[in-house]
C-alpha positions as a LaTeX table, in Angstrom:
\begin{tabular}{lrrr}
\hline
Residue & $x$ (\AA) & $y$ (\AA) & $z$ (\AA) \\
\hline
Unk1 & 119.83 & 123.72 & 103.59 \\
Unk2 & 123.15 & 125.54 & 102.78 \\
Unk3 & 123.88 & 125.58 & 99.44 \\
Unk4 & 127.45 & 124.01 & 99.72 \\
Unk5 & 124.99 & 120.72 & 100.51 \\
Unk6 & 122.05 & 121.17 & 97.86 \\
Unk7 & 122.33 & 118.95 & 95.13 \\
Unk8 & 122.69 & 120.04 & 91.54 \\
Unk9 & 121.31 & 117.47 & 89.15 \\
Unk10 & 124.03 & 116.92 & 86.21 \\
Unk11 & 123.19 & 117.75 & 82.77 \\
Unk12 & 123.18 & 113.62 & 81.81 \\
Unk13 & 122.67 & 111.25 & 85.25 \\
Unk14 & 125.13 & 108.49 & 85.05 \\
Unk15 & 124.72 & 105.06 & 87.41 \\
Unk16 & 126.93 & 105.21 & 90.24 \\
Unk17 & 127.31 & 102.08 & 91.33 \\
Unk18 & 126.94 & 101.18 & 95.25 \\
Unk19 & 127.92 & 98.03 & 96.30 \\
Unk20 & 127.54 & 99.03 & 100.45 \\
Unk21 & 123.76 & 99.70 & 99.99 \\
Unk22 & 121.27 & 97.37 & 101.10 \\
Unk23 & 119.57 & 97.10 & 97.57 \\
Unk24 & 123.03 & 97.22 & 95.70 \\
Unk25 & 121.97 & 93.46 & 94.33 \\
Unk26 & 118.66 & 94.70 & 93.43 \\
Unk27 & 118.87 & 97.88 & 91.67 \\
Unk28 & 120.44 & 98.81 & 88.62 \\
Unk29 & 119.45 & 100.89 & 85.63 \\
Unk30 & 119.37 & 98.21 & 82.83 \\
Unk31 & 117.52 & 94.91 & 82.49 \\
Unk32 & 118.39 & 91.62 & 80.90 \\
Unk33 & 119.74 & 88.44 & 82.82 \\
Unk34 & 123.22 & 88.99 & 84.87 \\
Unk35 & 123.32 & 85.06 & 84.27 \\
Unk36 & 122.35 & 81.73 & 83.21 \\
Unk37 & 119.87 & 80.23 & 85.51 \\
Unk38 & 117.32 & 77.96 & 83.89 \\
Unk39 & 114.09 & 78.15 & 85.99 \\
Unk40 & 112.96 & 74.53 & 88.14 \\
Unk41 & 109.61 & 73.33 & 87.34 \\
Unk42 & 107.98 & 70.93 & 89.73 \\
Unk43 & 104.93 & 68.62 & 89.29 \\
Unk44 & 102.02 & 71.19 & 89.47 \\
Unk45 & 100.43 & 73.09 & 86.26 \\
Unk46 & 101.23 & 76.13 & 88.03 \\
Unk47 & 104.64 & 77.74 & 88.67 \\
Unk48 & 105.21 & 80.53 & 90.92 \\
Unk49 & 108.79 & 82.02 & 91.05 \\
Unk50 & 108.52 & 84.08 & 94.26 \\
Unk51 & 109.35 & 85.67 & 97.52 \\
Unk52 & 107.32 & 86.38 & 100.51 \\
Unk53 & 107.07 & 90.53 & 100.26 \\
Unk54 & 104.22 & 91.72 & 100.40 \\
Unk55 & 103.19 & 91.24 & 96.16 \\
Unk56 & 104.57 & 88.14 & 96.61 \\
Unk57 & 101.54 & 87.47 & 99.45 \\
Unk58 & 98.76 & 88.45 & 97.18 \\
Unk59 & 99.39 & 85.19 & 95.15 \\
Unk60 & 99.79 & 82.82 & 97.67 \\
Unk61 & 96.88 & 84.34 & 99.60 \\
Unk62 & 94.97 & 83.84 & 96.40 \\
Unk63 & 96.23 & 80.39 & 95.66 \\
Unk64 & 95.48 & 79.14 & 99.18 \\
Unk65 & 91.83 & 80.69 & 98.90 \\
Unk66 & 91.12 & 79.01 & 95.55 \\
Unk67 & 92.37 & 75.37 & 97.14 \\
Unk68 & 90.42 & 75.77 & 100.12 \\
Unk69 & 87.16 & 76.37 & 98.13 \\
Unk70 & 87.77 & 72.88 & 96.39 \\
Unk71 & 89.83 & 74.19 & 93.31 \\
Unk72 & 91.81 & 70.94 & 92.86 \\
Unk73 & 93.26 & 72.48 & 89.68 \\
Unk74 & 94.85 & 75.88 & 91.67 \\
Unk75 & 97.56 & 73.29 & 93.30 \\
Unk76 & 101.14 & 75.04 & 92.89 \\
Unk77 & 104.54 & 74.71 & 93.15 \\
Unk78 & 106.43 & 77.59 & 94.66 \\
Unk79 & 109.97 & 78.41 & 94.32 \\
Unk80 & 111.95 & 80.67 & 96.45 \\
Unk81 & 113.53 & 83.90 & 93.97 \\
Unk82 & 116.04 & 85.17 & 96.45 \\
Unk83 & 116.26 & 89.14 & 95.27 \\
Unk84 & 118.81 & 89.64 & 97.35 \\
Unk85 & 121.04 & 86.99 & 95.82 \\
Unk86 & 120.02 & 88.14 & 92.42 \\
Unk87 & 118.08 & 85.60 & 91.71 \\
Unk88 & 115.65 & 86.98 & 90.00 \\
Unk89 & 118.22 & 88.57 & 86.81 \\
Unk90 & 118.96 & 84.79 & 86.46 \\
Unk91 & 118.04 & 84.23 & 82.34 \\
Unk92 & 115.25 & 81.32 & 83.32 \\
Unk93 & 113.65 & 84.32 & 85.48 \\
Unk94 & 114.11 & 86.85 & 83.03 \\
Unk95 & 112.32 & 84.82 & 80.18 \\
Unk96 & 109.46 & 84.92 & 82.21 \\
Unk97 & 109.25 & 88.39 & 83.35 \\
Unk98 & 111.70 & 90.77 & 81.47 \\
Unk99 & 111.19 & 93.21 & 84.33 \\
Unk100 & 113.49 & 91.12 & 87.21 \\
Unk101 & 110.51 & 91.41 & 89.43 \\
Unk102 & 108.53 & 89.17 & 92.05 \\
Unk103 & 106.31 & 87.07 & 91.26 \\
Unk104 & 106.13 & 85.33 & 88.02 \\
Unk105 & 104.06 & 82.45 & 86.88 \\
Unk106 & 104.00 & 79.68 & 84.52 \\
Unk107 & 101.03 & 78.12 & 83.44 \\
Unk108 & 101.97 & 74.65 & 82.22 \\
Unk109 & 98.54 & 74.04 & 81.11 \\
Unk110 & 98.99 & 75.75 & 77.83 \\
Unk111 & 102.04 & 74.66 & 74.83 \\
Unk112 & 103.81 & 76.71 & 75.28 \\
Unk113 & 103.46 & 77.25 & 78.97 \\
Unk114 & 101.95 & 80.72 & 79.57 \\
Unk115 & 103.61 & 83.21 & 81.62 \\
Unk116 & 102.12 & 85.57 & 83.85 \\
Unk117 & 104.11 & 88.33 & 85.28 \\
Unk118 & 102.86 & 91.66 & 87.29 \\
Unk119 & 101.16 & 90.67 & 90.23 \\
Unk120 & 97.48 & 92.12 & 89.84 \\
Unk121 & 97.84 & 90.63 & 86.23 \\
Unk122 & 98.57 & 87.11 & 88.20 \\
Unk123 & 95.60 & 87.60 & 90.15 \\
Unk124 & 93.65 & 88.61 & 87.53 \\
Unk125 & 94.60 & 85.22 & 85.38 \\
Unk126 & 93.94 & 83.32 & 87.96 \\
Unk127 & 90.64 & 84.45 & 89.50 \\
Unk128 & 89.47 & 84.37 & 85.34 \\
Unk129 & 91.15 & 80.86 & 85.45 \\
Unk130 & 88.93 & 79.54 & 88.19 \\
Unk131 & 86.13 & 81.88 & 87.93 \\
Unk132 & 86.41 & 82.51 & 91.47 \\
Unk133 & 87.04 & 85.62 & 93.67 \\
Unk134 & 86.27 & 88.51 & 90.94 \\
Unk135 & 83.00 & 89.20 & 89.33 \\
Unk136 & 82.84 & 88.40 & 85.90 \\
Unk137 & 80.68 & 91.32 & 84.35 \\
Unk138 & 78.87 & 94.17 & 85.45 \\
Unk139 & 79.61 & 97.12 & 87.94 \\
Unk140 & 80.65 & 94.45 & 90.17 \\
Unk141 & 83.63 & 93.60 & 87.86 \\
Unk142 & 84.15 & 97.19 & 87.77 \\
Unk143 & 84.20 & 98.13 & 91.08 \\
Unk144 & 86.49 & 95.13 & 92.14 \\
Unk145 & 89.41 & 96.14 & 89.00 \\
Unk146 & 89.23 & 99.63 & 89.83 \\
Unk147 & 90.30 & 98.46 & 93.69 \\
Unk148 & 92.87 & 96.36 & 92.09 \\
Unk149 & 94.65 & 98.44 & 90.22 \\
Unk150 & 93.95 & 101.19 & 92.90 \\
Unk151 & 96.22 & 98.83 & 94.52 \\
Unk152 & 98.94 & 98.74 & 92.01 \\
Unk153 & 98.72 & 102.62 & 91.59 \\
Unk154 & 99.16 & 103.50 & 94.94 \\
Unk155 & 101.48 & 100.89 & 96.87 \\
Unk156 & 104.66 & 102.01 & 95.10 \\
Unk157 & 104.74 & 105.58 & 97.39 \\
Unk158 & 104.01 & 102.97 & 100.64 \\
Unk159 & 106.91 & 100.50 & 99.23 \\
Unk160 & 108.90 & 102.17 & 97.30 \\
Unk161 & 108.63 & 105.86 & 98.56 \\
Unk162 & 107.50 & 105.81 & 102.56 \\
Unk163 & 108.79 & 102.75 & 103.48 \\
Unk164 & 112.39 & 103.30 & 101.65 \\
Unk165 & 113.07 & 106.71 & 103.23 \\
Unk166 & 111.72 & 106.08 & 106.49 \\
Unk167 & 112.69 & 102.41 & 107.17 \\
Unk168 & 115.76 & 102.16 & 104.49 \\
Unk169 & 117.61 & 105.00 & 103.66 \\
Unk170 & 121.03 & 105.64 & 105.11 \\
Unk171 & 119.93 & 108.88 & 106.59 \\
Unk172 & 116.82 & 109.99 & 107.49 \\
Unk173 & 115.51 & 113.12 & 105.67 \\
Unk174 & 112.49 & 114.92 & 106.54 \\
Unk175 & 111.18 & 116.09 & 103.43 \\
Unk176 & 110.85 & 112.82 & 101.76 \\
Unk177 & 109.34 & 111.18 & 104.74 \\
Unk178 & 106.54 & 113.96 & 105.45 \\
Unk179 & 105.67 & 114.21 & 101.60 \\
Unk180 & 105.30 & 110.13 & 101.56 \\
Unk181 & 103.72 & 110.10 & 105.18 \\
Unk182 & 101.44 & 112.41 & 103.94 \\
Unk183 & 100.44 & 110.51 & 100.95 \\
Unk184 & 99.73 & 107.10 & 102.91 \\
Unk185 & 97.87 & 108.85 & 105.56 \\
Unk186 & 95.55 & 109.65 & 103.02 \\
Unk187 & 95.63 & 106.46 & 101.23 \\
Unk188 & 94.59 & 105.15 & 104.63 \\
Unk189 & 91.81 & 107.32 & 104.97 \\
Unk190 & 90.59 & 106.59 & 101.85 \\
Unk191 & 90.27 & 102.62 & 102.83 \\
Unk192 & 89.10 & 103.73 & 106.08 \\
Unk193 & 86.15 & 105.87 & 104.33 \\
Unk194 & 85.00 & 103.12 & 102.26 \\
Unk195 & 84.83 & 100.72 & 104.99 \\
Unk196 & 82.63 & 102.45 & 107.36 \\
Unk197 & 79.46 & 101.15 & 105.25 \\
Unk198 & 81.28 & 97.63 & 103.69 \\
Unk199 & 82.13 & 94.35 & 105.09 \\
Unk200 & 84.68 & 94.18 & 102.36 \\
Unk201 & 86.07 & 96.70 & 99.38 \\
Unk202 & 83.24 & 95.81 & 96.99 \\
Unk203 & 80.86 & 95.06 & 99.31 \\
Unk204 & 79.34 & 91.76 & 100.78 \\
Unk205 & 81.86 & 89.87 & 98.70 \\
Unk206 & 85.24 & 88.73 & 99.73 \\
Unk207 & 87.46 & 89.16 & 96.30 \\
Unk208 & 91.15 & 89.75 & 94.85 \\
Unk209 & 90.62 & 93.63 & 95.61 \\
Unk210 & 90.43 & 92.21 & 99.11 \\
Unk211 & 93.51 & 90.34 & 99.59 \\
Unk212 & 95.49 & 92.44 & 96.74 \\
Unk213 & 95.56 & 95.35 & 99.33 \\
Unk214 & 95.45 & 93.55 & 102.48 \\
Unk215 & 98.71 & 92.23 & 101.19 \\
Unk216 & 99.97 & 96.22 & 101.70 \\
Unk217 & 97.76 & 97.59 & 104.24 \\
Unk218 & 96.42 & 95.28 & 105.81 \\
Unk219 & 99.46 & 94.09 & 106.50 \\
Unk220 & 100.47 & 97.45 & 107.50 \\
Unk221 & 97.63 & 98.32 & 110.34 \\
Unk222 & 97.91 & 94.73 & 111.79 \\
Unk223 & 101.69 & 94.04 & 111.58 \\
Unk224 & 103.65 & 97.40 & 111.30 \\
Unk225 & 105.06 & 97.41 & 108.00 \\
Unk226 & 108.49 & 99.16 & 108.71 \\
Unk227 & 107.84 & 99.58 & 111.95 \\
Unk228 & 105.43 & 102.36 & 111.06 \\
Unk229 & 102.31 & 101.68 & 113.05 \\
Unk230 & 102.67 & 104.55 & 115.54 \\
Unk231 & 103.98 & 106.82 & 113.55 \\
Unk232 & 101.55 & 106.83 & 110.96 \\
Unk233 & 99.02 & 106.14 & 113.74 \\
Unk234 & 97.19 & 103.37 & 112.22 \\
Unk235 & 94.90 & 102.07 & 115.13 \\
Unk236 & 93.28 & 105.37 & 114.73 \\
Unk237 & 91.56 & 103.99 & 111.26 \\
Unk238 & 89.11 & 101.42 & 113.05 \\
Unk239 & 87.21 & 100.73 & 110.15 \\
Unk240 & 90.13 & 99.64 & 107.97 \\
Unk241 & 91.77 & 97.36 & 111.29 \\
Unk242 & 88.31 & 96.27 & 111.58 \\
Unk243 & 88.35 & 94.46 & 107.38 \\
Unk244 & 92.64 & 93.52 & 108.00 \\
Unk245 & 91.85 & 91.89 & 111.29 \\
Unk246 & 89.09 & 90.00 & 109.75 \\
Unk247 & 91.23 & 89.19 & 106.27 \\
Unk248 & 94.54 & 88.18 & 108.26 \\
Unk249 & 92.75 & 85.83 & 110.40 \\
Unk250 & 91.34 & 84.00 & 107.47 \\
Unk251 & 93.13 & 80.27 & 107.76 \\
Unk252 & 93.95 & 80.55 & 103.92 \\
Unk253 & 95.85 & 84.22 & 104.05 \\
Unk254 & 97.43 & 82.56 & 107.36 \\
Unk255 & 98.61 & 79.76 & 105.00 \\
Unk256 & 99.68 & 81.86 & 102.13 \\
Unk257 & 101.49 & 84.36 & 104.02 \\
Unk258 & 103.97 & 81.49 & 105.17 \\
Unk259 & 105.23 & 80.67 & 101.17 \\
Unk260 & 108.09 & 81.38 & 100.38 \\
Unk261 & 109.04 & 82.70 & 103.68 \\
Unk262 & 112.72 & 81.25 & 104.52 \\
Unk263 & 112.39 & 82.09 & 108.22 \\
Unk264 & 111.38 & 80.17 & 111.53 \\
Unk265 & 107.93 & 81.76 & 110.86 \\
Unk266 & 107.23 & 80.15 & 106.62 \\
Unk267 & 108.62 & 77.82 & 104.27 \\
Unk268 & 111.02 & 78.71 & 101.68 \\
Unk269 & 109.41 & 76.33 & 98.44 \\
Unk270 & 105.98 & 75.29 & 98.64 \\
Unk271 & 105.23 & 72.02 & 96.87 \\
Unk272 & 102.64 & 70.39 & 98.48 \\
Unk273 & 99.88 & 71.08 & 100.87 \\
Unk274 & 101.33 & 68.98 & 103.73 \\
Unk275 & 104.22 & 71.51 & 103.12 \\
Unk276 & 102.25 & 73.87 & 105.41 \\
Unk277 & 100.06 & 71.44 & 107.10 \\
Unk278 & 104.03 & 70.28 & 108.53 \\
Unk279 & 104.19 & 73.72 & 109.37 \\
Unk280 & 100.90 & 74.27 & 111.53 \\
Unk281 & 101.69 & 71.31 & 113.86 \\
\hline
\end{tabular}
């Protein structure tokens, strides 16, 4: 690179703002509401304030899954947070998760209603909640929260660090997208290792390590996150296509993949089950 290009960091950064960028409305370097926006709470205990990405997946997967193994309780409301539109620096939004991040949860079982924000924390609350989909003690419990927040360690260089410089940012550059390729080609292989000798990521048991990284790559090796899938060769992992195929066929994660989807393809609220079932027909 000639050096009339290379970029000298300043002594202090300062925020340039970018209105022209595709994430212009989403990032900034402060936090705190942009505006008043109470929050709409339906008729369900539970709350979600969400959008259809892919950590926005992992609770409607998990939602889904608890209702269809007769969880009456698990029923939900789901309202679309448009982070485009800024939704989610609205104050109602804020109160619940001071980060400005999908999702977040309200439990209106509790006075005051609880709030849940962070998704593997959501997962976590709710699979306690229900005692359902995570082990409650033992090396079981262990091995599926150490998969979680594997999970939640490792997605942000897929999301935030492959998938924004090879799918997002206004030029392409090859350093960042070899040193992130790199990275989730190994994060691959590391699935793909561990799933030679499971059915699933803790073993015989389908859980909320499961569908928390399905919701990344799974998603990934079966649709193409970013367009991605020959690039980072992903058919060439059989054991880890093998556990997405069988996860993304699953008529709940079909189900909860559609919330809070406002395209042909999902619904934009979820508020009852014959939301979907309308869907499916």
């Amino acid at each position: 690179m000639d050096d009339s290009t290379t970029y000298v960091p300043p002594k202090i950064w300062q925020w340039k703002e970018d209105k022209e960028s595709k994430f212009a409305s989403i990032n900034r370097p402060i936090s705190g509401p942009t505006h008043d926006k109470e929050l709409p709470v339906g008729k369900h205990p539970l709350q979600l304030y969400s959008l259809a990405t892919p950590n926005g997946v992992k609770i409607t997967v998990l939602l889904e899954e608890l209702l269809a193994i007769g969880k009456e309780g698990a029923e939900y409301d789901a309202w679309l947070i448009n982070i485009s539109d800024g939704d989610q620096f609205g104050s109602g939004f804020v109160e619940i998760n001071p980060n400005s991040k999908i999702p977040a949860m309200a439990d209106h079982t509790t006075t005051p209603p609880t709030r849940i924000f962070e998704s593997a924390s959501i997962m976590l609350y709710l699979a306690e909640k229900f005692e359902a989909f995570v082990p409650l003690q033992g090396s079981e419990r262990a091995e599926c929260l150490s998969w979680l927040f594997w999970q939640m360690g490792s997605a942000p260089y897929l999301g935030g660090g492959f998938g924004h410089f090879y799918a997002y940012a206004p030029e392409k550059w090859e350093y960042p997208i070899n040193r992130y390729a790199m990275e989730i080609k190994r994060q691959l292989d590391v699935l793909d290792r561990e799933l030679s000798s499971r059915q699933f990521l803790c073993g015989d048991e389908y859980n909320i390590a499961d569908m928390a990284i399905y919701s990344w790559y799974g998603q990934l090796v079966v649709t193409g996150l970013y367009d991605s899938k020959e690039f980072l060769d992903v058919d060439s992992y059989t054991n880890l296509v093998r556990w997405a195929t069988e996860i993304h066929n699953r008529p709940a994660v079909k189900r909860g993949r559609k919330v809070n989807r406002p395209s042909a393809s999902g619904i934009a609220e979820r508020h009852d089950a014959s939301d979907l079932d309308a869907l499916e027909k």
